[in-house]
N, C-alpha and C positions, 0 to 999 in steps of 0.2 A: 826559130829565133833563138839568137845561142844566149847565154848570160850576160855577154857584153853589150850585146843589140838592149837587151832590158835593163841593165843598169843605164844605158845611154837614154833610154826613153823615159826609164820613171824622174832623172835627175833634170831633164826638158823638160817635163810636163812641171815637173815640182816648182823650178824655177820660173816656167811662164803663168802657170795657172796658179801659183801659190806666194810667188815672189819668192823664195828660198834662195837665199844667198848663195853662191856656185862655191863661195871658198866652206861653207857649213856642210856641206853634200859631201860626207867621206862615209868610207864603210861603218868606220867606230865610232861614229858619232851617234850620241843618244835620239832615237828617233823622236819622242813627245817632246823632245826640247828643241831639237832642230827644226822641226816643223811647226813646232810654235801654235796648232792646230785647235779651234775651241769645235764643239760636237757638231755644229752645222759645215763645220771645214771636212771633219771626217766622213759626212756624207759626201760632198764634191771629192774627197780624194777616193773613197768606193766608185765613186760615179765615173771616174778617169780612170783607174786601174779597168774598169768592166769596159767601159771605150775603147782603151787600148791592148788591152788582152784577152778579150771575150770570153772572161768564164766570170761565176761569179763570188762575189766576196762575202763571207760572215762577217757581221760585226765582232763576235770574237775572235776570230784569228790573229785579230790588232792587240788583244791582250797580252799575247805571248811574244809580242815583237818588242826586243829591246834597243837594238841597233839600226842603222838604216841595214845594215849586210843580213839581219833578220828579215827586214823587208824585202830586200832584193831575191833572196833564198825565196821565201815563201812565192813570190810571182814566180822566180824559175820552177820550183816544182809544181805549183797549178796549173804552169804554159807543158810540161813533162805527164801530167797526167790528162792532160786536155789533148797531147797528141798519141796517149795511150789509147783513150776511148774512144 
């Protein structure tokens, strides 16, 4: 799955599982604000990235995410070290 297979996926799922406005889903946009997400959100969005890319998620790795392009990054290199191992 190349980066654009996964930006195509996380911004699908964001929009049908989370209702995220399709015009809000840009790289530079602030991720806790576009997603609008209170803590039981951030467990269904763990619960969907592991559905959809089978590896799994810390709760802090979301610390360091500022951007959606943080988020995006972070999945490409977990799907890059998931076909390392």
């Amino acid at each position: 799955m190349d980066k654009e297979q996964i930006i195509s996926t996380i911004n699908h799922f964001l929009q049908e599982d989370f209702e995220v406005p399709v015009s809000s889903i840009t790289p530079d946009a602030n991720l806790k604000e576009t997603l609008d997400l209170d803590s039981l959100d951030y467990v269904d969005l763990v619960v969907s990235i592991e559905s959809n890319f089978g590896f799994k998620v810390k709760p802090e790795d979301f610390q360091q995410m500022v951007t959606m392009e943080d988020f995006y990054s972070y999945v490409a290199r977990q799907m890059e070290n998931k076909m390392v191992a």
